[in-house]
ZAVEXMAR-926346 format. One record per atom (N, C-alpha, C): residue number from 1; residue in three letters; y, z, x. Coordinates in nm, 2 decimals. Layout:
REM ZAVEXMAR-926346
@num = NUM residuo = ALA py = Y pz = Z px = X $
...
//
This chain:
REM ZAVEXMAR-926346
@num = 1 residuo = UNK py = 7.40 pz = -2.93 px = 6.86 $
@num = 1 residuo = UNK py = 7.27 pz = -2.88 px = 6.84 $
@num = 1 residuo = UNK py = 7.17 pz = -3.00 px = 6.84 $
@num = 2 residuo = UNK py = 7.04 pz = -2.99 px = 6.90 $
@num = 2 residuo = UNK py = 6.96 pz = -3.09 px = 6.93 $
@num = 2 residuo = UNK py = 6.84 pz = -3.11 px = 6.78 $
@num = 3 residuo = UNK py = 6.85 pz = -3.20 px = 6.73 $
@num = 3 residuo = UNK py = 6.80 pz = -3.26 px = 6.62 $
@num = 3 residuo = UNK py = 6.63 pz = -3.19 px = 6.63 $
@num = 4 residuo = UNK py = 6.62 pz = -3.10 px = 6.53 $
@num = 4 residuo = UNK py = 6.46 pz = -3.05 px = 6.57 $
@num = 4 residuo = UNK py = 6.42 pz = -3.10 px = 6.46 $
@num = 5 residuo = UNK py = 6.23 pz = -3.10 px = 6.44 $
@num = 5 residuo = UNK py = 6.21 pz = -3.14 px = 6.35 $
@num = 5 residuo = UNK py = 6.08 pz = -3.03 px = 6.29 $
@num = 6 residuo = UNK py = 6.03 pz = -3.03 px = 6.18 $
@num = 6 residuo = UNK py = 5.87 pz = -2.96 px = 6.18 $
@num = 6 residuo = UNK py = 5.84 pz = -2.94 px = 6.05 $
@num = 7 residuo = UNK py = 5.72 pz = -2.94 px = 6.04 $
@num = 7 residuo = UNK py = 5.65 pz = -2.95 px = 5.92 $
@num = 7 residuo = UNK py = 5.65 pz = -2.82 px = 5.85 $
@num = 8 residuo = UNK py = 5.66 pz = -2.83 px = 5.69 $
@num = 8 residuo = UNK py = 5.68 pz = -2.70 px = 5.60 $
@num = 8 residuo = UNK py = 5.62 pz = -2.72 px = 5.49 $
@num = 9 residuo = UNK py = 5.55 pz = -2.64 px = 5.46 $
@num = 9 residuo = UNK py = 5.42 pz = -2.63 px = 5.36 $
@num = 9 residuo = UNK py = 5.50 pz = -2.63 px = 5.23 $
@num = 10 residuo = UNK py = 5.51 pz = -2.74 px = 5.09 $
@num = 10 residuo = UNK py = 5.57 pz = -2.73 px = 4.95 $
@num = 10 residuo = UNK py = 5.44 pz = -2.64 px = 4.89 $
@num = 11 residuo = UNK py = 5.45 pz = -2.57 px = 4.81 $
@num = 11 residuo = UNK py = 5.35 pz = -2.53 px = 4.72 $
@num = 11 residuo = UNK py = 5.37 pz = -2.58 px = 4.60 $
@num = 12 residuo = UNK py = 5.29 pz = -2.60 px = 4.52 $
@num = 12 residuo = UNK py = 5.26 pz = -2.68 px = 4.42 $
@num = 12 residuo = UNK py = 5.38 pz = -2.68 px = 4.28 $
@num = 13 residuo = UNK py = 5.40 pz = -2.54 px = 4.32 $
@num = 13 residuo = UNK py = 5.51 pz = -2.48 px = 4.22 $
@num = 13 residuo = UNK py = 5.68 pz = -2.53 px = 4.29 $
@num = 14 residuo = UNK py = 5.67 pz = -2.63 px = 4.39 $
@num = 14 residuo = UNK py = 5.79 pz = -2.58 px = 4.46 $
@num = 14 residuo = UNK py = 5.89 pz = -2.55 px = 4.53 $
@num = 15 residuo = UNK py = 5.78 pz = -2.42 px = 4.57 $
@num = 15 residuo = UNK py = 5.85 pz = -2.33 px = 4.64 $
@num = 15 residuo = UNK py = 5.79 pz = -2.37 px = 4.83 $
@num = 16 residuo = UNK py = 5.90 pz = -2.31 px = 4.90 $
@num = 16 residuo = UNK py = 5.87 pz = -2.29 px = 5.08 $
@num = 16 residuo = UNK py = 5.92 pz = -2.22 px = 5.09 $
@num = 17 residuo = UNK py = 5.87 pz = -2.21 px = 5.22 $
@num = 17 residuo = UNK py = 5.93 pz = -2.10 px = 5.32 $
@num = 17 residuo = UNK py = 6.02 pz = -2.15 px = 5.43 $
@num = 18 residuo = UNK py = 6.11 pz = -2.08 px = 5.47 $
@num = 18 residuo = UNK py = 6.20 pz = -2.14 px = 5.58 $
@num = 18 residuo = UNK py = 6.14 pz = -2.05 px = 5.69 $
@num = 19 residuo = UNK py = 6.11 pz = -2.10 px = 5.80 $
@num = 19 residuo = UNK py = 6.10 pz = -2.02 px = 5.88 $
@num = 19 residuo = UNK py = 6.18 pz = -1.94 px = 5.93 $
@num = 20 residuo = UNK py = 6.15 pz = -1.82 px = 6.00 $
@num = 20 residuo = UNK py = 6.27 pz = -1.78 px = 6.03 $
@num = 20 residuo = UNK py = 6.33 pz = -1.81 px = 6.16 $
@num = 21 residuo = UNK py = 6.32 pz = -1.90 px = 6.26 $
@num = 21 residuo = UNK py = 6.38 pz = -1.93 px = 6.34 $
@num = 21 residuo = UNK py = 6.52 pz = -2.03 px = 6.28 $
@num = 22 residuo = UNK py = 6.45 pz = -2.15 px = 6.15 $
@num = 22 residuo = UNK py = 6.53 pz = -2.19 px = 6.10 $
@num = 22 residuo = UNK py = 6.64 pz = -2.12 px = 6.03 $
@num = 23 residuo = UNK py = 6.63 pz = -1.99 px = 5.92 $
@num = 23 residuo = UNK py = 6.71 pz = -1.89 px = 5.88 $
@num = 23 residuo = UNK py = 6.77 pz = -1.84 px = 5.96 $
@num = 24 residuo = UNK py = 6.77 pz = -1.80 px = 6.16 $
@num = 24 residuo = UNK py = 6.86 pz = -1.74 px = 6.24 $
@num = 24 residuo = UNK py = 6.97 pz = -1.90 px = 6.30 $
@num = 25 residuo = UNK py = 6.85 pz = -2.02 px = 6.28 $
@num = 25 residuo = UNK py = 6.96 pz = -2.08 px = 6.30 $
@num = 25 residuo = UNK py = 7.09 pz = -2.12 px = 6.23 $
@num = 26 residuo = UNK py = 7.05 pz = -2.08 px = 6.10 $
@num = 26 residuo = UNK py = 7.15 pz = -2.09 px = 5.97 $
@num = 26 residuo = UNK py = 7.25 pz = -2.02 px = 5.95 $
@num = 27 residuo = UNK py = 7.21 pz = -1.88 px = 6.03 $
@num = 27 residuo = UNK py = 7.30 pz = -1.75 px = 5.98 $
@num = 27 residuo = UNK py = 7.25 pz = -1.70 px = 5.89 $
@num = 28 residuo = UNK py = 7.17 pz = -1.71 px = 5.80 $
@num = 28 residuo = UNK py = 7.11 pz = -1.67 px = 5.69 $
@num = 28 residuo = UNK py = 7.04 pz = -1.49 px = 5.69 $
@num = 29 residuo = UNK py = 7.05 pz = -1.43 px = 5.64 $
@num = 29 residuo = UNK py = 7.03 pz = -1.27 px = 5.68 $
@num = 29 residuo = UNK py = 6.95 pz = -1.22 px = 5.53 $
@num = 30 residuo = UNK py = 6.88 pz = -1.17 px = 5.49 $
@num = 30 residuo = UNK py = 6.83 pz = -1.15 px = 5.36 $
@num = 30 residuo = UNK py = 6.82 pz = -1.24 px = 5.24 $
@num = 31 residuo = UNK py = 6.86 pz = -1.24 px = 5.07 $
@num = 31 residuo = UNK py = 6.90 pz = -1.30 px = 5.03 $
@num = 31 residuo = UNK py = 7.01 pz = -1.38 px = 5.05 $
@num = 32 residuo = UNK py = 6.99 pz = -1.52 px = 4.98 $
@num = 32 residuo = UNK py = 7.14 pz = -1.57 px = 5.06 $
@num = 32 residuo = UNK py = 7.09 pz = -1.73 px = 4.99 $
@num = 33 residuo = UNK py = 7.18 pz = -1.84 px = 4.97 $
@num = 33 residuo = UNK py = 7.22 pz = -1.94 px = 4.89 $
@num = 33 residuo = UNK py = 7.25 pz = -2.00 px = 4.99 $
@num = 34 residuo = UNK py = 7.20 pz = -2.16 px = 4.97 $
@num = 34 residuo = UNK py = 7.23 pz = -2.25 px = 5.05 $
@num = 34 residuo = UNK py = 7.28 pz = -2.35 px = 4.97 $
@num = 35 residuo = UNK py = 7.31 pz = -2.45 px = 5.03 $
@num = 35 residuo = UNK py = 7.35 pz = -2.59 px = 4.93 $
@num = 35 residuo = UNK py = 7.26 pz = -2.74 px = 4.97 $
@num = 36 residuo = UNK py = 7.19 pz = -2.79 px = 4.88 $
@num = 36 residuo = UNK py = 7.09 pz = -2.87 px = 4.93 $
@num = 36 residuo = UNK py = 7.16 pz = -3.01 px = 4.87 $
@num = 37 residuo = UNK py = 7.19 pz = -3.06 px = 4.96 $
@num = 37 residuo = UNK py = 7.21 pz = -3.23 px = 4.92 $
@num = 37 residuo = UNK py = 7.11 pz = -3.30 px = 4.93 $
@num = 38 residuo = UNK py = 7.09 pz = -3.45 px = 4.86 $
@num = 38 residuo = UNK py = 6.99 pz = -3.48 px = 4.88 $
@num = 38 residuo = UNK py = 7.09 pz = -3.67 px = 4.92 $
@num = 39 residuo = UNK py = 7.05 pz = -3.70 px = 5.02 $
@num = 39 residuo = UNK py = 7.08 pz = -3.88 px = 5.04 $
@num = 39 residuo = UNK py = 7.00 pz = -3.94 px = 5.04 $
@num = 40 residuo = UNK py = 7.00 pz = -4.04 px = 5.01 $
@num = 40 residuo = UNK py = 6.87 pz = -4.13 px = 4.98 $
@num = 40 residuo = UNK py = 6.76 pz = -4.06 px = 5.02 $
@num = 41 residuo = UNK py = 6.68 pz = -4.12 px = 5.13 $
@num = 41 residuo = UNK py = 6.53 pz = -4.02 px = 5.14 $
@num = 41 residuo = UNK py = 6.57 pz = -3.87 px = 5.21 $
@num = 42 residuo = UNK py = 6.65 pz = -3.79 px = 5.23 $
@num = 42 residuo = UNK py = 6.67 pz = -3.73 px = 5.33 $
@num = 42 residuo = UNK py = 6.76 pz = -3.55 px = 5.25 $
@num = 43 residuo = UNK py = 6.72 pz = -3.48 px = 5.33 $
@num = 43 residuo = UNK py = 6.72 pz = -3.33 px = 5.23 $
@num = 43 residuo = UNK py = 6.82 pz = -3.27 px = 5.35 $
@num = 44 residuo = UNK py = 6.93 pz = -3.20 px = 5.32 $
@num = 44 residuo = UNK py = 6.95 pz = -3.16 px = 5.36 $
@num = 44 residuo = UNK py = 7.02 pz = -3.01 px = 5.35 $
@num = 45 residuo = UNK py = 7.00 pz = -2.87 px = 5.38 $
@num = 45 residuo = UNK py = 7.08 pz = -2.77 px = 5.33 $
@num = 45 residuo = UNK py = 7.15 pz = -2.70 px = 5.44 $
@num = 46 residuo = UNK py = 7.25 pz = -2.65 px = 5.37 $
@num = 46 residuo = UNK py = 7.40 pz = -2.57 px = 5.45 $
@num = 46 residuo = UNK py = 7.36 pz = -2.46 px = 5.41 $
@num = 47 residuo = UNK py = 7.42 pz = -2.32 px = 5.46 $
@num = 47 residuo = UNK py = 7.42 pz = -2.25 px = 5.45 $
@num = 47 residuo = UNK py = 7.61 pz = -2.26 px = 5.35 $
@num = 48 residuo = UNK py = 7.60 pz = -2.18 px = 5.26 $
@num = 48 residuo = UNK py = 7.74 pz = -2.19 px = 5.14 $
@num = 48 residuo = UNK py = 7.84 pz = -2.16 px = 5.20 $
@num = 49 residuo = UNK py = 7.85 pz = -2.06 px = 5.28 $
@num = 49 residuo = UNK py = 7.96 pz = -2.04 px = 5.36 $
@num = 49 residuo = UNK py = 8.02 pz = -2.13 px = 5.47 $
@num = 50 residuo = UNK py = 7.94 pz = -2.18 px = 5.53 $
@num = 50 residuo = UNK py = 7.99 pz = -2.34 px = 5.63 $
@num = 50 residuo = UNK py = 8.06 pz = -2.38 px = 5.55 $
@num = 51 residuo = UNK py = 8.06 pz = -2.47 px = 5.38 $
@num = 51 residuo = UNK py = 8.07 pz = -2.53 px = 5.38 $
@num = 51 residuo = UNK py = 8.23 pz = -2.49 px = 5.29 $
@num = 52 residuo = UNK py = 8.24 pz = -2.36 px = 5.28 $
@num = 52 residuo = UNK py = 8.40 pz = -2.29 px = 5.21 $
@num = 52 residuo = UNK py = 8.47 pz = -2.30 px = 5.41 $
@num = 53 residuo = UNK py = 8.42 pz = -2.26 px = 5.52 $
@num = 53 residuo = UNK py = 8.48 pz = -2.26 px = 5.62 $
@num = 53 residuo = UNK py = 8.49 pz = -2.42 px = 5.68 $
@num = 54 residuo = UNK py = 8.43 pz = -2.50 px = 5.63 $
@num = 54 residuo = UNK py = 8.50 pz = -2.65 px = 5.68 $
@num = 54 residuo = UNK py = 8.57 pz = -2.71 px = 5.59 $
@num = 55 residuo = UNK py = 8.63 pz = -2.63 px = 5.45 $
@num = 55 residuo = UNK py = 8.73 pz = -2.67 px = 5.37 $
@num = 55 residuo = UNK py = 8.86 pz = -2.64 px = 5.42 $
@num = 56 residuo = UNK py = 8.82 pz = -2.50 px = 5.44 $
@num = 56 residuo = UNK py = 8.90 pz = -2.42 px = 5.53 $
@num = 56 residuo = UNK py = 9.03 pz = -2.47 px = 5.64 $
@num = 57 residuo = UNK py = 8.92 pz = -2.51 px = 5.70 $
@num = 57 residuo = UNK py = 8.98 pz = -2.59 px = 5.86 $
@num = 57 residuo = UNK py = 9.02 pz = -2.69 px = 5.81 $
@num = 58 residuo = UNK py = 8.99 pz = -2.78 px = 5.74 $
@num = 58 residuo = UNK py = 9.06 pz = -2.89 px = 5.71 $
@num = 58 residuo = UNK py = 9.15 pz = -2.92 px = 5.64 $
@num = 59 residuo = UNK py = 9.17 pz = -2.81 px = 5.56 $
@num = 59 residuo = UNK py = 9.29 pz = -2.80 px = 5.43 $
@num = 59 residuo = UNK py = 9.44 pz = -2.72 px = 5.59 $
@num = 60 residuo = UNK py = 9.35 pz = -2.64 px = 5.72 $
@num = 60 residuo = UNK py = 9.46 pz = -2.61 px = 5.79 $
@num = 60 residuo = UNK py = 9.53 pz = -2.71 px = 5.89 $
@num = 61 residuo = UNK py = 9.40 pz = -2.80 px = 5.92 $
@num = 61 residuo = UNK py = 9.43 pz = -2.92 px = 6.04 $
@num = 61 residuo = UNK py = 9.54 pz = -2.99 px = 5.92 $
@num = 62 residuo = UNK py = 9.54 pz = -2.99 px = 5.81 $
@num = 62 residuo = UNK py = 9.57 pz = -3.16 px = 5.71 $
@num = 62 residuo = UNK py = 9.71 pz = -3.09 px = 5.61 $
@num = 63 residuo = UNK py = 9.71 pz = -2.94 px = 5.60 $
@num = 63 residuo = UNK py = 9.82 pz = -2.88 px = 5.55 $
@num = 63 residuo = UNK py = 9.96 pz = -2.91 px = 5.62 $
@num = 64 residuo = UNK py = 10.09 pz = -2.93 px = 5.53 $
@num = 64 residuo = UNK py = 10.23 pz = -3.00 px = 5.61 $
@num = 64 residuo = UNK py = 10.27 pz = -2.85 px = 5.59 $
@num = 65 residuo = UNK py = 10.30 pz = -2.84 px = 5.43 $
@num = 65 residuo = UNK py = 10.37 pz = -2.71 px = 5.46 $
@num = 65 residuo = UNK py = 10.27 pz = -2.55 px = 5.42 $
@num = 66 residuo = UNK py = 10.36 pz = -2.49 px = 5.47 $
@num = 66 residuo = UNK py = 10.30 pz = -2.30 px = 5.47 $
@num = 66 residuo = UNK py = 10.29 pz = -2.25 px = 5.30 $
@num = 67 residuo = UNK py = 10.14 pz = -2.26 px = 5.23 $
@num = 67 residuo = UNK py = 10.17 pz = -2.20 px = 5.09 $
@num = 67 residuo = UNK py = 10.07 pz = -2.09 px = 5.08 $
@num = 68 residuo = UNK py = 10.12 pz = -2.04 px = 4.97 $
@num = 68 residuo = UNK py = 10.03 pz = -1.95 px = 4.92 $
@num = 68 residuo = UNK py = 9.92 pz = -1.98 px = 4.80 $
@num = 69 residuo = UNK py = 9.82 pz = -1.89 px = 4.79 $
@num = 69 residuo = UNK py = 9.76 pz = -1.98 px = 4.66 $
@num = 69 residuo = UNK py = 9.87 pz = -1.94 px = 4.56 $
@num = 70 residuo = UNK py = 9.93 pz = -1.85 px = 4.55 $
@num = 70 residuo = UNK py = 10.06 pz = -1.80 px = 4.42 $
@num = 70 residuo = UNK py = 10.17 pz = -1.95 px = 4.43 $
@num = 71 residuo = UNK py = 10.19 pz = -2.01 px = 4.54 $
@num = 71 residuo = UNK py = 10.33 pz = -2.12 px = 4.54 $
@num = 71 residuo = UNK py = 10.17 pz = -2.22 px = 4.45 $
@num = 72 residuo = UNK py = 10.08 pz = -2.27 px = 4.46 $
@num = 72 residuo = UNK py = 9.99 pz = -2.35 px = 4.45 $
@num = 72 residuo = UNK py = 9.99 pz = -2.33 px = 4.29 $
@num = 73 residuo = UNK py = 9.96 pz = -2.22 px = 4.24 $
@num = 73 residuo = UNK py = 9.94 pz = -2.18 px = 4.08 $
@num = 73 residuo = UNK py = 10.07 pz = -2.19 px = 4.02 $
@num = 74 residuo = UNK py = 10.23 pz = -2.14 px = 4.08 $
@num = 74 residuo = UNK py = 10.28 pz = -2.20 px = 3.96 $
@num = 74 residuo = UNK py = 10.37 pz = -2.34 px = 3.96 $
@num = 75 residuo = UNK py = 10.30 pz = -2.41 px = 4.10 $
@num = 75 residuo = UNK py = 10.36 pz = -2.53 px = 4.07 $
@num = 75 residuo = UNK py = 10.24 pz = -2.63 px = 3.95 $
@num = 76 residuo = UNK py = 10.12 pz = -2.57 px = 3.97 $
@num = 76 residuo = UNK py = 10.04 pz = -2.60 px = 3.89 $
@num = 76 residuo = UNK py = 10.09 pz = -2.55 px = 3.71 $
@num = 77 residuo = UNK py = 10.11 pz = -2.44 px = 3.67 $
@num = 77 residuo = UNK py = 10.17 pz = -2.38 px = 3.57 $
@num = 77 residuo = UNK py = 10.33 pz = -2.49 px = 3.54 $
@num = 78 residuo = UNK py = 10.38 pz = -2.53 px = 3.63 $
@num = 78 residuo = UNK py = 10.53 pz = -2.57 px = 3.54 $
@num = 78 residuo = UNK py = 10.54 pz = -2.72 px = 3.58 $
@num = 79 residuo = UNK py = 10.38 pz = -2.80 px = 3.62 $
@num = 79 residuo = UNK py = 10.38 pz = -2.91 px = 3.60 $
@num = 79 residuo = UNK py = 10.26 pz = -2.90 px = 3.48 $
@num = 80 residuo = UNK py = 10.23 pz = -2.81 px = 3.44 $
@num = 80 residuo = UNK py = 10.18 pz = -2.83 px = 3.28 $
@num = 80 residuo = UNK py = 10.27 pz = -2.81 px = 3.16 $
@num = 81 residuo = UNK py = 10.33 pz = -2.70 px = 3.15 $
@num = 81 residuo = UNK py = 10.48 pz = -2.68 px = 3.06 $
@num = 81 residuo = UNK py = 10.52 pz = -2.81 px = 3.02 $
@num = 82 residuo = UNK py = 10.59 pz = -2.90 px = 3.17 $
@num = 82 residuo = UNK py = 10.60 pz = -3.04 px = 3.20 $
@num = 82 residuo = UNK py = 10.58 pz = -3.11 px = 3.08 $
@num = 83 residuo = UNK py = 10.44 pz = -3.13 px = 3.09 $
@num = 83 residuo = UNK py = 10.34 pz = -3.22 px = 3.03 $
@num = 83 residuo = UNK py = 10.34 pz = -3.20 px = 2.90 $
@num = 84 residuo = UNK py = 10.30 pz = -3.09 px = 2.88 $
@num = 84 residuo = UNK py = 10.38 pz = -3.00 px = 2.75 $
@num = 84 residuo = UNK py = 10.47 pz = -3.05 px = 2.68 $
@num = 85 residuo = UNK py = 10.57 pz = -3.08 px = 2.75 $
@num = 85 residuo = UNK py = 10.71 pz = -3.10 px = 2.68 $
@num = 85 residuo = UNK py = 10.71 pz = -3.23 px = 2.70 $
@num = 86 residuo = UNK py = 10.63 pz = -3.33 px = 2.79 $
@num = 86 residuo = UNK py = 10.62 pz = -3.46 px = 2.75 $
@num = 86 residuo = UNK py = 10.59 pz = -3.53 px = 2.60 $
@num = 87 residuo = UNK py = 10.46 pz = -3.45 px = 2.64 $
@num = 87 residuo = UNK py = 10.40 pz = -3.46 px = 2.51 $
@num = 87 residuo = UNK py = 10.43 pz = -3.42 px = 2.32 $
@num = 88 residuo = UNK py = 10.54 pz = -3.32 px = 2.35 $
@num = 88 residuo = UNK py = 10.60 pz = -3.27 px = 2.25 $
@num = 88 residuo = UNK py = 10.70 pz = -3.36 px = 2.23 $
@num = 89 residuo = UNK py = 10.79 pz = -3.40 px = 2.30 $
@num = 89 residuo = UNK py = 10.88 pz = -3.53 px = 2.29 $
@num = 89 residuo = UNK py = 10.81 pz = -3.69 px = 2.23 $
@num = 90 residuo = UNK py = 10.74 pz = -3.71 px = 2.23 $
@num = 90 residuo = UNK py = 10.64 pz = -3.85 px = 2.23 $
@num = 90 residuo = UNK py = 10.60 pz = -3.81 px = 2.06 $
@num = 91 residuo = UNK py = 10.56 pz = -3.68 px = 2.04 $
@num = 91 residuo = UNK py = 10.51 pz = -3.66 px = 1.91 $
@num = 91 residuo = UNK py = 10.61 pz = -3.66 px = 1.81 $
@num = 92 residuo = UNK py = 10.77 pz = -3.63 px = 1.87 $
@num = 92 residuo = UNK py = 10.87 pz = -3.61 px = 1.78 $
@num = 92 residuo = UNK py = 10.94 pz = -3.78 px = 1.74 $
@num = 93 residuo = UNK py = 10.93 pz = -3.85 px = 1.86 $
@num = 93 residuo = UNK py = 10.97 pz = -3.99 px = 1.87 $
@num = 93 residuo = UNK py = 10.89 pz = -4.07 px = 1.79 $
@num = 94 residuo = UNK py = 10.77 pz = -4.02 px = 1.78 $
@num = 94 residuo = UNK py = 10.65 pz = -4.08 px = 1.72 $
@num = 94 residuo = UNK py = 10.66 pz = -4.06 px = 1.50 $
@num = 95 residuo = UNK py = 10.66 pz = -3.96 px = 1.51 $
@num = 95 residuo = UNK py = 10.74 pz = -3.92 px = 1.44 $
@num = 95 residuo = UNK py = 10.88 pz = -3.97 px = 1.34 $
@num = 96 residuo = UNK py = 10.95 pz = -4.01 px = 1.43 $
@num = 96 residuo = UNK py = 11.11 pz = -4.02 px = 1.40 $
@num = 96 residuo = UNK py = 11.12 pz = -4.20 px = 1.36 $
@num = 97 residuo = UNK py = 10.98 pz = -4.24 px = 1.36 $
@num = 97 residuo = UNK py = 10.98 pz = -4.40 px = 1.33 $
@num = 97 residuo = UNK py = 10.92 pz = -4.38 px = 1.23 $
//
């Protein structure tokens, strides 16, 4: 997409308007949430959904093996227990001196 540029009126309070050529460029349909970064002098906003769909793609290009978010949660769950029981050991050692 070719880098456009154009002027947009701040109100005092604020607030603008997107035009709406820029909101069809967005996808943007009614109410609707963007994400506004700001880099040094420079503003920029996504539309929220781009930016859950280039997590997306990249968790699929960069994924080795096939999981589910359920395989993800309880390896998350029984490397806390884990930790748990690290830590319950260390208190008893701690303890035992």
């Amino acid at each position: 997409m070719p880098i456009q540029t154009m002027d947009i009126k701040v109100a005092g309070n604020g607030r603008m308007v997107l035009p709406a050529s820029v909101r069809k460029a967005m996808g943007l349909h009614g109410d609707a949430k963007v994400i506004l970064t700001i880099e040094d002098d420079l503003v920029r906003l996504s539309p929220i959904g781009h930016g859950v769909s280039r997590a997306q793609a990249l968790y699929r290009e960069h994924a080795k093996l096939e999981r589910t978010t359920d395989d993800f949660l309880n390896d998350r769950k029984a490397e806390a227990v884990a930790d748990l029981g690290e830590v319950a050991s260390a208190d008893e050692d701690r303890d035992a001196q």
